[in-house]
N, C-alpha and C positions, 0 to 999 in steps of 0.2 A: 815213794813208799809202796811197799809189796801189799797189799789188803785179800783179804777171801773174798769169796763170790757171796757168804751172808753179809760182811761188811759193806759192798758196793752194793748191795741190795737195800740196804739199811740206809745207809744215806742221798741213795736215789730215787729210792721207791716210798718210804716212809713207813717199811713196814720192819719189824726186827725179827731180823730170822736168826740172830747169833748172840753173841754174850754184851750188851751193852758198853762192858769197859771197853771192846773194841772199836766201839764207833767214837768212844770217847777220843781213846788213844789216837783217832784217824783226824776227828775233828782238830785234837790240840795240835798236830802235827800240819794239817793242812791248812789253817789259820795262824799258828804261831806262835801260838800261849795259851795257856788254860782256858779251856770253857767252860761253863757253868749251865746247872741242867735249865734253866730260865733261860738261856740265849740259843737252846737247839731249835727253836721254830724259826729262827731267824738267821741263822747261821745253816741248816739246811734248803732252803728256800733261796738264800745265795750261792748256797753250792751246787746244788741236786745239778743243773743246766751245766755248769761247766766240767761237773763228773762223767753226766751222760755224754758229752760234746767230745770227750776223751775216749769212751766206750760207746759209740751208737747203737751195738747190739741190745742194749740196754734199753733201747723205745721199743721195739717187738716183743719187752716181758710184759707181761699183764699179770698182776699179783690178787686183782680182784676176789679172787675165789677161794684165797688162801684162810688158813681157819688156822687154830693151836693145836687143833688134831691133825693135821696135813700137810703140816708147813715143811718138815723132814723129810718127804716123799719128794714134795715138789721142790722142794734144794737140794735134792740128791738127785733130780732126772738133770735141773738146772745145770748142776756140777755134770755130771754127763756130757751135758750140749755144749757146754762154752769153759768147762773148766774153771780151777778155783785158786787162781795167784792172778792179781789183775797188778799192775806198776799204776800208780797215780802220782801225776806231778803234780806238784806244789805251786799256786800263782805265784809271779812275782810279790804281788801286793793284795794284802785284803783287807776291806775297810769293815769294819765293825759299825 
């Protein structure tokens, strides 16, 4: 699956820099059926490692300093540095 750089940000970092349906739509696609918004603490915490394991430039972000005023600026230098179509494969299996 093709994702943006605010979606792999979002499910790797913990923080939401894009439209929520998106991360949904990443989640049902990369688990394999619906998820529900009660199973995102858990269902990201099994993913985040093997998203970034796919992308390692993704340990060298630090999002610490991000704010709702600034979040645009610093996903638009992001998109800059590493670009914003990222391919994510799908596990074979994932246990819920």
């Amino acid at each position: 699956m093709i994702i943006t750089l605010s979606t792999l940000l979002g499910v790797t970092k913990g923080r939401l820099m894009g439209d929520m349906d998106d991360l949904f739509d990443f989640y049902n696609f990369y688990v394999g059926m619906p998820v529900f918004t009660q199973q995102l603490p858990r269902i990201y915490e099994q993913t985040r490692e093997a998203i970034t394991a796919q992308h390692p430039f993704l340990n060298s972000i630090d999002l610490s300093d991000i704010t709702k005023e600034n979040y645009k600026v610093i996903l638009g230098n992001l998109i800059a540095e590493h670009g914003d179509s990222f391919d994510v494969a799908r596990p074979l299996c994932f246990a819920m």
